[in-house]
N, C-alpha and C positions, 0 to 999 in steps of 0.2 A: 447513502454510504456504500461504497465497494465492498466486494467481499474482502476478506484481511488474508485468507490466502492465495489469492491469484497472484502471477506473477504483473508486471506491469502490464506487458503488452496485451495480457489477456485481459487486465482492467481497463487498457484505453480503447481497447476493442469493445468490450460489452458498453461503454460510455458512449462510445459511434450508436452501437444497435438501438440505444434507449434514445437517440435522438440529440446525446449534446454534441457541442462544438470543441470544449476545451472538461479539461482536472481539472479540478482544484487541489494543490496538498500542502496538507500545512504538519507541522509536528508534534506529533501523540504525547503523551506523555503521562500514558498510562503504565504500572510496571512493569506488564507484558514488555510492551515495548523500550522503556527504556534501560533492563536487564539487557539486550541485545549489546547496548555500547561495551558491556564487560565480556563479550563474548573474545573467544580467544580465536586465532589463528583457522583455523579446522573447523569451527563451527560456522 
C-alpha cells in the first residue's frame, strides 16, 4: 500500500523505484475517506 499522503505523482514515482510497472486504485471506503465527498468548496 502507498502512503495515503503523497500526492499521485509522488506515489507513481515511488511505485517506478520499487520496481512495479502499473497502480492499482480502487475505492476506500473507510470514513477518513469517504467524509471527503461532503467536503465543501475551499477544502
Amino acid at each position: 500500500m502507498l502512503p495515503a499522503g503523497e500526492c499521485w505523482l509522488e506515489r507513481l514515482r515511488l511505485a517506478k523505484t520499487l520496481g512495479f510497472d502499473f497502480v492499482e486504485m480502487s475505492v476506500d471506503e473507510t470514513d477518513e475517506r469517504l467524509s471527503r465527498l461532503d467536503w465543501s468548496r475551499e477544502q
